[in-house]
Phi, psi and omega in degrees: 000117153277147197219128155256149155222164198265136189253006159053063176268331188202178297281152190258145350271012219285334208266343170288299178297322163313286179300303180255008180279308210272040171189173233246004190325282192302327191263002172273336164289323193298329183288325168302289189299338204161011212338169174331305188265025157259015157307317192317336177316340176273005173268333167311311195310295196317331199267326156322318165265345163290317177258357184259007183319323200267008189259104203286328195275318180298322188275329153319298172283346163305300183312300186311287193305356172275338224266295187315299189279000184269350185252337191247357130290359188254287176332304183312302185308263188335282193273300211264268167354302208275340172304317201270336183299292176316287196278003176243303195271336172250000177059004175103356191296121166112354177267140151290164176309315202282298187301340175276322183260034159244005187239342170265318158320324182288305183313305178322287163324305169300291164315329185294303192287343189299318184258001160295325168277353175290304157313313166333283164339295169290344178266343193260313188275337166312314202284314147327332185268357186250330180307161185267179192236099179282138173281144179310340189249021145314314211254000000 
């Protein structure tokens, strides 16, 4: 599967509307990312951190990686979903040029922070997965 995605460089909104009123764009990203209820992705952290409780090193970089996506599904839900419902799924229709090129700057932004916390996240369970596993009467 190829997914373009757009970096909406020039010109706004004529490129927003172009791109995505006249092609099937936005529902081959919803097929790439995901739907709505794949927030479920975060019940592996959780059962993770549930079984890893008793492991003090392990559970510090778990919480951060929970904290990271939960904050970047809180980013998302909020901020990314309703941007995208306008300038993806509506093409921008019923927006003025100022609200559309203040909403794909906003969307830019937000995806930029999105995965800079999302990195977080993944370098802290990488940093969980390299600690050894002390057996409890070990520690």
């Amino acid at each position: 599967m190829i997914v373009v995605l757009p970096i909406w460089s020039q010109p706004l909104p004529e490129s927003v509307t172009y791109f995505f009123g006249g092609s099937h764009a936005y529902e081959y990203l919803l097929d790439f990312y995901g739907p709505k209820w794949m927030v479920f992705r975060i019940l592996p952290i959780i059962v993770c951190l549930l079984l890893g409780w008793n492991y003090k090193q392990h559970r510090v970089f778990i919480i951060v990686t929970l904290l990271t996506i939960v904050s970047a599904l809180i980013l998302t839900i909020v901020i990314v979903y309703p941007i995208n419902e306008v300038i993806m799924a509506k093409a921008g229709a019923g927006k003025s040029a100022e609200e559309i090129k203040r909403m794909v700057h906003t969307w830019i932004l937000a995806d930029r922070v999105r995965f800079a916390i999302i990195f977080v996240g993944y370098l802290s369970l990488l940093g969980a997965f390299r600690l050894p596993i002390v057996p409890n009467n070990s520690r």
